[in-house]
Every structure is written in structure tokens, then in C-alpha cells.
N, C-alpha and C positions, 0 to 999 in steps of 0.2 A: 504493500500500500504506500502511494506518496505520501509524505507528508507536506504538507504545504500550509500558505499560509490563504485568509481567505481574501477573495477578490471585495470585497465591501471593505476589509478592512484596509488593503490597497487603493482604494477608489478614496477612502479616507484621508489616508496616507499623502495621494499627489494631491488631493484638492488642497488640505494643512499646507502641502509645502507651496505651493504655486501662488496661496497667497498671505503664508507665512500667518496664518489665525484660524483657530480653532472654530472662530464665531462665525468670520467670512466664507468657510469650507462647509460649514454646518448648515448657512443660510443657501448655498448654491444646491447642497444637497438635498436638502428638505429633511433633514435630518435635527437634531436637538445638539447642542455645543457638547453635552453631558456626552452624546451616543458617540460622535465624532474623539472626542477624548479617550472616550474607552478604548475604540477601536485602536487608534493608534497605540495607547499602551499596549493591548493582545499584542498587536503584530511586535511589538520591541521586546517583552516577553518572550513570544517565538521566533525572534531575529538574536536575544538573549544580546540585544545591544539599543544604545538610547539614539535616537533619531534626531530629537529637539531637543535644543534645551534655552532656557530663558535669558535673557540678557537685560537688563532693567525693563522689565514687562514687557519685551518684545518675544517675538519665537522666531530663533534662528536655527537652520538645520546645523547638526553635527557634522562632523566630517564624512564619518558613516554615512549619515540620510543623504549630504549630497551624492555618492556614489549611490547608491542603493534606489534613489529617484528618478536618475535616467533609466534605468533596470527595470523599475515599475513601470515608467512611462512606455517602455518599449511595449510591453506584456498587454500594456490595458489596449495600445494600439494594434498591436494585431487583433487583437480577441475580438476588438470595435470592426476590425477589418473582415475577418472570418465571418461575423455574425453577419453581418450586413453582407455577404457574400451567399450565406446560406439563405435568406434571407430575401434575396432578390435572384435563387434560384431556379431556372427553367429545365424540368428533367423533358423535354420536349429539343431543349438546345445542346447542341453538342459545343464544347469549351475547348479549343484549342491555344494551349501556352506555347509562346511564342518569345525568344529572348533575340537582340538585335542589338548592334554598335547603338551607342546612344547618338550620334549626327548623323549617323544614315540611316536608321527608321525614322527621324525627324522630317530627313531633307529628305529620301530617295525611299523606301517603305510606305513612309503612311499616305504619300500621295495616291498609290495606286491599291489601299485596299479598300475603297468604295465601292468601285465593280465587282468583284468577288462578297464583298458580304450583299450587295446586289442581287447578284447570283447565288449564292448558297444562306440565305436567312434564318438557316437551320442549326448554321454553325457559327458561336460565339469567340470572339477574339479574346484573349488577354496574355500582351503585351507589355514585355517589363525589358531594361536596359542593363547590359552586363559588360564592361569594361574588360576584366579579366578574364582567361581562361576558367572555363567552370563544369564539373560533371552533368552533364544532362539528367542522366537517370535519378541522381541527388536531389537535382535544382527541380524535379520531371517538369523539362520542358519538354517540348515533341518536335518542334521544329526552332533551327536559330542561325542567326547569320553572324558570320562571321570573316576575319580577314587571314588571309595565309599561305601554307603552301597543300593547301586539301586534306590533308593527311590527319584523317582524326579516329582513334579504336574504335569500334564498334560501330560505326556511322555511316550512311551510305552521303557522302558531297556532290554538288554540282555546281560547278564555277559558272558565277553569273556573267561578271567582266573583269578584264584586267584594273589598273591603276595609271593613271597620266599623275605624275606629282608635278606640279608649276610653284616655284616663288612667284609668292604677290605681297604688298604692300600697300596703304591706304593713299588716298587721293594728296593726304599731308605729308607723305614722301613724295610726291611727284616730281622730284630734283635727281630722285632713282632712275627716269628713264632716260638722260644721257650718261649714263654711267657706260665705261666703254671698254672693262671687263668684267667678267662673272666677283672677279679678287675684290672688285666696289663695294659689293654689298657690305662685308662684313665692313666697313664703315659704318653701318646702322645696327642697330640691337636687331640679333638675330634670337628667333621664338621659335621653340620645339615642343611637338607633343611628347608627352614624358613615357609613353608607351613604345617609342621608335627614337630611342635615343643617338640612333646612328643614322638618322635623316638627313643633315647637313651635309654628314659624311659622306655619304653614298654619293647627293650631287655632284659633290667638288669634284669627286673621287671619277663620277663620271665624263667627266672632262679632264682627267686627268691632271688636276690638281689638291690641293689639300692645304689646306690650313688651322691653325690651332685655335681658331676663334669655332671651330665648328660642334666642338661640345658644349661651348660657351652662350649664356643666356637665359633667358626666362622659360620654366615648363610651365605646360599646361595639360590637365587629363585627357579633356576629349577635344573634338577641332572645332565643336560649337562655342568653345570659349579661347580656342587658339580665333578663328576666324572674326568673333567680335572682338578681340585684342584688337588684330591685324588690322581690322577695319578703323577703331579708335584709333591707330595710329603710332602704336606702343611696339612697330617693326615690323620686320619683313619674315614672310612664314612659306612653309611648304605646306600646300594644300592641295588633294585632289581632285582635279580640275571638273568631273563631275558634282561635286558638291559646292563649289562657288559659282556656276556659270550665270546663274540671278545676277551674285554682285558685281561678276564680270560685264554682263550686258548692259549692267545700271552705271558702272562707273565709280564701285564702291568701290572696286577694288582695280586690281592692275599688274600688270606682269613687268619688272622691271626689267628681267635678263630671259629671252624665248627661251633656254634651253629647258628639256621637260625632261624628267626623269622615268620609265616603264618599270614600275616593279615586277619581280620574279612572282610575288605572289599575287593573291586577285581576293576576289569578295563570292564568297560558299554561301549557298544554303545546305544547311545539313539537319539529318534525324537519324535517329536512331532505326538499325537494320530490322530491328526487330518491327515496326511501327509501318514500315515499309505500303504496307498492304491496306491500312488504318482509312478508310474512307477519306475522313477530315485532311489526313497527314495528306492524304495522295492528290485531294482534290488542292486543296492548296501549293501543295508544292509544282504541281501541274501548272495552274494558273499562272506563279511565279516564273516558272521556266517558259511558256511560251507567249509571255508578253515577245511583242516583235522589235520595241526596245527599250532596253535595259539599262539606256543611260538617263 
């Protein structure tokens, strides 16, 4: 049997802390200052640690309660997330989890699943963004895009398109385009995404140069916040020329130096082999693959 402690008496718990009073926690709950007080005692009794403690009539959290309050906060969040999940359950829809780069389901994915839930009404999305590499079967997703060299266990992949890498820069470098070698740039703050930390390098490298300013710079995680960098004007970046072409055509953005770089790897849809045959899985992955184009 778990032992645990109870969800009212954590609901007690974050309200107390969030607004550091026992009375203010008590009146959000509809609960009595007395009922609220108890609770939180129970739970420090079964935590066998003190939570709050008083400072000239005020209630400050302990060192403990502040650790222990994010902790709470997480739990109450999913459980709010689950319920309301079950909640606005349809056993008539089929639910397909779906995990994706977080700027290309943004920019390049969510434009085009309108027509397929179009088409298939039957079958429900949910879409969540994953940075790192991550178990499918763990995370159960069923379907997830991904960038690389295809090669994933248990997975069936299918390379959607390659990569064109371009440096751009904001309209407030626009003194970058008489620059009159590639070696220019690094006169300006050079931005990398912190996932491809050999991106500068490769470029140079592809021209058969190289320079020590090329690990050098500000990261950033994903290229939705490398790209509004670049655009504010905070440097020059390498970005995937499919994912800027808006700010291209607008004028947000700009290529200071033509040369483009083809990476080896390219952009998967992948699932699990087993799922292969999965109605949802098939219909979807179908759709995905023969869009006519995939830039």
C-alpha cells in the first residue's frame, strides 16, 4: 500500500503558500482558517518536517516548504490535467500522440494538419514538443518527428526532406551585405543553437576555412528563439532556410554571405514497428508522406 499524503491536504498546502495566510487560503477554498491549519499540520506531521513558520505575524515558508511546493505544484497540475482529460473524453475518438521539434511543428507541422483532421474527424491529435532525444515507448508516443541520420531501434523512419542551412541577420545588420568575405561575419556576434554546437563549424569548414570565433557566442535551445534573436538584431545565425522563408520574403531577415550549407542529415517521421499497421498510425503517416510538398 502507498503511503501518501492527502490531496486536500496539499490543495491546503499550495493555497497557504501562494498566499503566505492561512485566512487568505481558507477564504479561496471555502474552507474554515481552523480546517486549513489543520491540514497543513497533518501533512508536516507526515512530511515529519515544518513547512511554515512565523516571523513577526507573518507566515513564511521554511526552507523545506519552499522545495517541497514546486513538488506539490507539479502533482496538483497534472492530476488538474488528467482529470480534465478524462473528462472531456471521447471513447468514439481515436487519440493519437504525437511528439515534434518544437519550430517545426510551429512553422512546418501545424500548418498542414487541418486537412487530415478534415479528413479523418474520428481521430484526435495530441501534440506535445520534445527537444531531446527521448524513448517513444516510455514517453508512448506513436508517431514523432525528428532530425538526423534515420537510424532509430525499433522504428520504422521516413525522411521527409533534407536541410539548406543559410546565415541571416536582421535588417539592423544590413552593413553585413557588403561584407566581401565569408571571414566578415565573425565581426558581428555570432548565435548558435545549443543542440548543434558544431554549426558555425561545419560552415566555415565548408569552405574550407575555420576560425576560432566559431564556438564562440550566445546559445539558444530551439531556433524559434534563435530566429527572434536574429530578427531583434542580437546577430547573425544559421537557420534552415525552410523555416525562415516568411521572414525572408518580408524583409525581416537577410542573407548576408549566399553560401548554404546541405546537411548529411534530414527531418524523419518515425513510429514504432510495432504500430506499423495501427489504422491512426498509418493513416496519418500516409497523409504526411504524400503531401506533394514538403517544404
Amino acid at each position: 500500500m502507498r503511503h501518501l499524503p492527502s490531496i486536500a491536504a496539499m490543495q491546503c498546502f499550495e493555497a497557504a503558500a501562494r498566499h503566505l495566510s492561512f485566512t487568505r487560503a481558507a477564504d479561496e477554498l471555502s474552507l474554515s482558517q481552523s480546517a486549513v491549519s489543520k491540514q497543513v499540520a497533518q501533512l508536516e506531521a507526515f512530511l515529519n518536517r515544518k513547512l511554515f513558520r512565523r516571523v513577526r505575524r507573518s507566515l513564511c515558508l521554511t526552507p523545506e516548504g519552499t522545495i517541497y511546493i514546486g513538488e506539490v505544484r507539479k502533482i496538483l497540475v497534472q492530476l488538474e490535467m488528467s482529470s480534465q482529460y478524462i473528462m472531456s473524453y471521447n471513447n468514439h475518438l481515436d487519440v493519437l500522440k504525437i511528439a515534434t521539434l518544437p519550430t517545426f511543428g510551429t512553422r512546418w507541422l501545424a500548418p498542414k494538419l487541418t486537412t487530415f483532421l478534415d479528413r479523418h474527424p474520428h481521430i484526435s491529435l495530441n501534440c506535445c514538443e520534445k527537444v531531446e532525444t527521448f524513448d517513444l515507448d516510455k514517453e508512448d508516443i506513436e508517431i514523432a518527428f525528428f532530425y538526423g541520420h534515420g537510424s532509430w531501434p525499433g522504428l520504422e523512419c521516413h525522411r521527409l526532406f533534407d536541410e539548406e542551412v543559410i546565415p541571416v541577420c536582421s535588417p539592423t545588420l544590413r552593413s553585413c551585405q557588403t561584407i566581401d568575405s565569408p571571414m566578415e561575419l565573425t565581426n558581428y556576434r555570432l548565435l548558435h543553437l545549443s543542440t548543434r554546437p558544431r554549426g558555425w563549424h561545419d560552415w566555415f569548414a565548408s569552405q574550407s576555412l575555420s576560425t576560432e570565433h566559431c564556438y564562440q557566442g550566445n546559445l539558444f535551445e530551439t531556433f524559434h528563439m534563435l530566429i527572434q534573436a536574429t530578427m531583434a538584431g542580437a546577430g547573425i545565425a544559421l537557420l534552415p532556410r525552410f523555416l525562415i522563408e516568411n521572414e525572408l520574403a518580408r524583409g525581416q531577415l537577410f542573407i548576408p554571405w549566399t553560401h548554404s550549407l546541405f546537411s548529411a542529415s534530414g527531418y524523419y517521421l518515425a513510429y514504432p514497428e510495432r504500430l506499423g499497421e495501427v489504422e491512426k498510425v498509418r493513416l496519418f503517416a500516409d497523409y504526411i508522406l504524400s503531401l506533394n510538398n514538403n517544404r
